[in-house]
C-alpha positions as YAML, in Angstrom:
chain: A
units: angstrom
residues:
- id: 1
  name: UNK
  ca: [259.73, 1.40, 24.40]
- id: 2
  name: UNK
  ca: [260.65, 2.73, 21.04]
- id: 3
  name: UNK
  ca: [259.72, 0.24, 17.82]
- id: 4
  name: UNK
  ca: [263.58, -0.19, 17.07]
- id: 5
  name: UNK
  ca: [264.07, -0.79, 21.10]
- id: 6
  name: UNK
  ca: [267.10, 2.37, 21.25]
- id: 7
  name: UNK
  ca: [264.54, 4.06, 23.99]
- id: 8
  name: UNK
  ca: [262.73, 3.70, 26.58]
- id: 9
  name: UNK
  ca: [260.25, 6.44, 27.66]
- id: 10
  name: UNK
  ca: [258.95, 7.33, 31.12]
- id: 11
  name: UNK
  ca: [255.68, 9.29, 32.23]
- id: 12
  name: UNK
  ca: [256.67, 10.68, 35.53]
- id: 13
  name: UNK
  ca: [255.60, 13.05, 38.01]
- id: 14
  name: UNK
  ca: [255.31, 16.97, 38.19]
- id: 15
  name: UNK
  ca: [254.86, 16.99, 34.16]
- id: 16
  name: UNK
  ca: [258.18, 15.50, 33.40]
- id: 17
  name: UNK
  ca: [258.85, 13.04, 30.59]
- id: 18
  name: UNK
  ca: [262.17, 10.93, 30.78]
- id: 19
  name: UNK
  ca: [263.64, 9.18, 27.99]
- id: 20
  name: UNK
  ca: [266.25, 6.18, 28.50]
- id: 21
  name: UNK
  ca: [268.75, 4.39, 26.43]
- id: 22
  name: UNK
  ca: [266.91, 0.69, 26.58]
- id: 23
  name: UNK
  ca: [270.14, -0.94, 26.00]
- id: 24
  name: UNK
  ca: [272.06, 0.27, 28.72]
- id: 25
  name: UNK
  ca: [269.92, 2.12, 31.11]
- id: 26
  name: UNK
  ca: [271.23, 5.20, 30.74]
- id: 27
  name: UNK
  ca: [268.95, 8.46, 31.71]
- id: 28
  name: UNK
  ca: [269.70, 10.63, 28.28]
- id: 29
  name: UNK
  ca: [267.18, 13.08, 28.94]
- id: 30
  name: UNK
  ca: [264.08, 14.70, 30.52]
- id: 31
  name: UNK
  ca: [261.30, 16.46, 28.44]
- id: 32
  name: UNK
  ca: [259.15, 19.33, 30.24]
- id: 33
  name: UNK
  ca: [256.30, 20.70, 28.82]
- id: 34
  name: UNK
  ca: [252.72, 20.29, 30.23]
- id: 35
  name: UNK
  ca: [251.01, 22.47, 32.83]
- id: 36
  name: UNK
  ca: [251.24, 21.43, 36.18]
- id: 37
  name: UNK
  ca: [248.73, 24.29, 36.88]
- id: 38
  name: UNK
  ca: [245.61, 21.84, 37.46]
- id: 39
  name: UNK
  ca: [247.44, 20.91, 40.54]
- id: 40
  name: UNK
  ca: [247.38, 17.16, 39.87]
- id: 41
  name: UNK
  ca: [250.92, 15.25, 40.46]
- id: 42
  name: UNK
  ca: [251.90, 12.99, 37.46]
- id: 43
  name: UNK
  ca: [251.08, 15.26, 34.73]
- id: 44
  name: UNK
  ca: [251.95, 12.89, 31.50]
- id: 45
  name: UNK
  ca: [249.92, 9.80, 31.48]
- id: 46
  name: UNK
  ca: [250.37, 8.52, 28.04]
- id: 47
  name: UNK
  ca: [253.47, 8.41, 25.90]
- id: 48
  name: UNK
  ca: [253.87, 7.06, 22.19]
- id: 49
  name: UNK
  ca: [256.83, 6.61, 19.76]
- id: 50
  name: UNK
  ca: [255.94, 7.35, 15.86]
- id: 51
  name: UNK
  ca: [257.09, 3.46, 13.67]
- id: 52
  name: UNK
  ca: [260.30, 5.48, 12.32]
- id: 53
  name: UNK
  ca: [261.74, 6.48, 16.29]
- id: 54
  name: UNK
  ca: [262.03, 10.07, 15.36]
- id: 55
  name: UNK
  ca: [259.08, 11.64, 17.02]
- id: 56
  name: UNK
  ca: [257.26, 11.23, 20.75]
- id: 57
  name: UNK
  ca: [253.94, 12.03, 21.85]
- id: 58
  name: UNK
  ca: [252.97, 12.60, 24.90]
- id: 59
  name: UNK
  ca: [249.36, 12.93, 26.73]
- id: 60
  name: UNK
  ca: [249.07, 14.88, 30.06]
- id: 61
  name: UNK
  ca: [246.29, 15.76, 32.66]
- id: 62
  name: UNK
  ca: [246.44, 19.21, 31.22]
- id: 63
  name: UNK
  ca: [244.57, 17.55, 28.13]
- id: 64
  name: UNK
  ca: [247.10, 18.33, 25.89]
- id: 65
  name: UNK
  ca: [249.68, 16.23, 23.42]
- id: 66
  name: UNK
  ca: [252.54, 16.91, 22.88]
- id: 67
  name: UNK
  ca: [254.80, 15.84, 19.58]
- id: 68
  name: UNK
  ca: [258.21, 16.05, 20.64]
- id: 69
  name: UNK
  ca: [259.97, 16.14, 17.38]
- id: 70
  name: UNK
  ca: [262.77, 14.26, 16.12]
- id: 71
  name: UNK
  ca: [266.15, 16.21, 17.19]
- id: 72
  name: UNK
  ca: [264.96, 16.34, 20.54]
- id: 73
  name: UNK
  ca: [264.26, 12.93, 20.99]
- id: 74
  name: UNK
  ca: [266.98, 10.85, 18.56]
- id: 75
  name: UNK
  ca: [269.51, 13.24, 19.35]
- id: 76
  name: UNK
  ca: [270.16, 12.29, 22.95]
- id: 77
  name: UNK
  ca: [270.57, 9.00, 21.82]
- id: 78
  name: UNK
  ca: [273.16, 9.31, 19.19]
- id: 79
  name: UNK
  ca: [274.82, 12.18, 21.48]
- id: 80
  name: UNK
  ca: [274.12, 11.19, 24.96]
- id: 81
  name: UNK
  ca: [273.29, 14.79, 25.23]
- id: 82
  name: UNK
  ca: [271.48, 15.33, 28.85]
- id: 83
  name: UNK
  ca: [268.82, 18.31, 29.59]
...
C-alpha cells in the first residue's frame, strides 16, 4: 500500500507487477520488467512506495530493482490509464 493509501501494489507471477486503486479496487495497471530467464515463477518478491507516492521499487529473483518512476506509477491513478 502506498503512504497516502491511493495504491495498492501486487508482486505477482511470471515477473509482473500490478498496481491497484486501494479505494475502489480497480486494476489500473501492470508493470513488466524483470527477467523471467532464471526460470523461477514469481519473479518480483519485494515492492516499495517512495513517502511522496511518486516512485515504486521493485525487487525480483533476477536480483535486480527496479525504480518505476513517477508518470508511470501516479499516472494510472489520476488517468485510470491501463497497460
Amino acid at each position: 500500500m502506498s503512504p497516502a493509501g491511493r495504491l495498492l501494489a501486487v508482486a505477482g507471477e511470471r515477473a509482473i507487477l500490478t498496481l491497484f486503486d486501494a479505494q475502489t479496487g480497480e486494476l489500473l495497471r501492470c508493470l513488466e520488467g524483470h527477467d523471467l530467464s532464471t526460470g523461477k515463477v514469481g519473479g518480483v518478491t519485494a515492492v516499495t512506495f517512495s513517502p511522496d507516492d511518486d516512485v515504486l521499487y521493485s525487487g525480483g529473483e533476477d536480483r535486480r530493482i527496479i525504480r518505476w518512476s513517477g508518470r508511470r506509477v501516479t499516472s494510472s491513478v489520476n488517468g485510470r490509464r491501463r497497460t
